[in-house]
C-alpha positions in Angstrom: -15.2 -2.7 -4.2 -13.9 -0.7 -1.0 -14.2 -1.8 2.2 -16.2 -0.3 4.7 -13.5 1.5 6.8 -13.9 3.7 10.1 -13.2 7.6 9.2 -9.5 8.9 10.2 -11.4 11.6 12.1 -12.7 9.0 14.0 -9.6 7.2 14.4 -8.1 10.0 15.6 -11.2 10.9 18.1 -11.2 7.9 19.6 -7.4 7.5 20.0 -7.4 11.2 21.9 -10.4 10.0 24.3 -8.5 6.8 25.4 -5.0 8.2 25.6 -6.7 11.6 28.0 -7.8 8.8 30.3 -5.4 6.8 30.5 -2.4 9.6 30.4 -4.6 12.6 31.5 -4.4 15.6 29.6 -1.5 17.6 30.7 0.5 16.3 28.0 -1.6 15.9 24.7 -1.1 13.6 21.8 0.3 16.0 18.8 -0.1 15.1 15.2 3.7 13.9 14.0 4.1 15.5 10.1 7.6 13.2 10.1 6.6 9.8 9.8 6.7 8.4 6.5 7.6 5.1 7.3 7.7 2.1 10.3 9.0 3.0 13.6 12.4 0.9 14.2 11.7 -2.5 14.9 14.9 -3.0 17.4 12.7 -0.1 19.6 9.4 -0.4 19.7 6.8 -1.9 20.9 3.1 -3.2 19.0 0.1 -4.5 19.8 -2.8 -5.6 17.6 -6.2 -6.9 18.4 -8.8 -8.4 15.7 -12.8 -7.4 15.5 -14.7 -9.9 13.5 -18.8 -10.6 12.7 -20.2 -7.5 11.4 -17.5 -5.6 10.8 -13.7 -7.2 10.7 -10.4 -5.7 11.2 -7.4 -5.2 13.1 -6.1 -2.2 15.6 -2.3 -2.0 15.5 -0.7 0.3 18.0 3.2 0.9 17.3 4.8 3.1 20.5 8.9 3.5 20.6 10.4 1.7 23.6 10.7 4.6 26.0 7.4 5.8 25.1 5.7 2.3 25.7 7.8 2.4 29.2 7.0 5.9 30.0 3.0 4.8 29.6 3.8 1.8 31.9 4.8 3.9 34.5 2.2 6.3 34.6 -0.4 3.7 34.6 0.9 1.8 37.3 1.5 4.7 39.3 5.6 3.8 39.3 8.6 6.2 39.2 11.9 4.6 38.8 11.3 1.2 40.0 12.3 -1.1 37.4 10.0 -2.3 34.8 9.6 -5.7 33.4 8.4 -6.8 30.2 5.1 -8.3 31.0 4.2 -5.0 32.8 5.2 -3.0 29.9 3.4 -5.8 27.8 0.2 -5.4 29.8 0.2 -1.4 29.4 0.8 -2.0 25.7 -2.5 -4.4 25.6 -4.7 -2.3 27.4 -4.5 0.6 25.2 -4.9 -1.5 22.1 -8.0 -3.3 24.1 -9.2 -0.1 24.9 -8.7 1.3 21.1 -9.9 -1.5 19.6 -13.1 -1.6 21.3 -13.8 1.8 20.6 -13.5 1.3 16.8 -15.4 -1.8 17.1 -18.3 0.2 18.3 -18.4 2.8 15.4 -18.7 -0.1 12.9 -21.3 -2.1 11.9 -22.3 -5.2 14.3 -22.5 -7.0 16.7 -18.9 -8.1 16.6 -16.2 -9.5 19.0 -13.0 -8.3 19.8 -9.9 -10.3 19.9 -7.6 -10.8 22.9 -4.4 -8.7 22.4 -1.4 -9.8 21.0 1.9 -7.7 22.1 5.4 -7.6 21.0 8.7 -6.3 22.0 9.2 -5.6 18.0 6.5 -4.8 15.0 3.8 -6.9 14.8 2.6 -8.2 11.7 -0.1 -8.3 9.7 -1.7 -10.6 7.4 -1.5 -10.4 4.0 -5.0 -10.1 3.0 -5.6 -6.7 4.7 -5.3 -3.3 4.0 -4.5 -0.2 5.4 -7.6 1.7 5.8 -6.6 4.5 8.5 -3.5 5.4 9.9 -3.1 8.1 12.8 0.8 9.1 13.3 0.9 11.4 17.0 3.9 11.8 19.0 3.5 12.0 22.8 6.2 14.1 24.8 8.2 13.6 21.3 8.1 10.0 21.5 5.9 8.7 18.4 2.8 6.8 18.3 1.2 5.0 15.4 -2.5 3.4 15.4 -3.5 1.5 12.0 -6.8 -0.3 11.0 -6.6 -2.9 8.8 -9.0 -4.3 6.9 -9.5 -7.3 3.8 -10.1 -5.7 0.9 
């Protein structure tokens, strides 16, 4: 049996629609061709939340360290200042928050969304999921990976 799983299209839709307002549009999100496997986990940074009750999965969102510092910045309106890591940590939420919900709505419901859980490094996943959609973009050539996991 296959497990009801959001479109890539979709996916990819959604991911645009959040990074335009959050980042604006004069720099888009570009499909990355190069990624065939994880982003090194000495440099970046992840963040998954979980959507459970009619639909459940998990949003992962992989970014490389200067990328997930680079969206700190523009979000908190901040040029050189230094950053720390629970402002980077709260950027790197956010957009998985914002993600996450956005899937949660195109699947079957009601269902709740998880807190977000951030790390400086890859985040796991358990072992009774699946990849189901996986969106590889690079932003100012900095890449940017958003999976959905699902149990099989």
């Amino acid at each position: 049996m296959t497990a009801l799983a959001p479109e890539l299209s979709d996916v990819h839709a959604v991911v645009e629609q959040v990074w335009s307002s959050f980042l604006g549009d004069e720099e888009p999100l570009l499909p990355r061709y190069d990624a065939s496997g994880p982003l090194p986990a000495d440099d970046v940074w992840s963040a998954a939340v979980s959507i459970h009750g009619g639909w459940a999965g998990t949003v992962t969102i992989e970014l490389s360290a200067t990328l997930a510092q680079n969206l700190t910045r523009l979000m908190l309106a901040m040029d050189d200042e230094p950053l720390d890591d629970a402002d980077v940590a709260d950027a790197v939420g956010e957009l998985v928050n914002m993600v996450g919900g956005n899937i949660k709505s195109l699947m079957p419901g009601p269902s709740t969304l998880t807190l977000p859980y951030v790390a400086a490094g890859r985040a796991a996943h358990a072992s009774d999921t699946t990849e189901v959609a996986r969106l590889d973009a690079a932003w100012v050539g900095e890449p940017v990976r958003v999976s959905v996991h699902t149990t099989s």
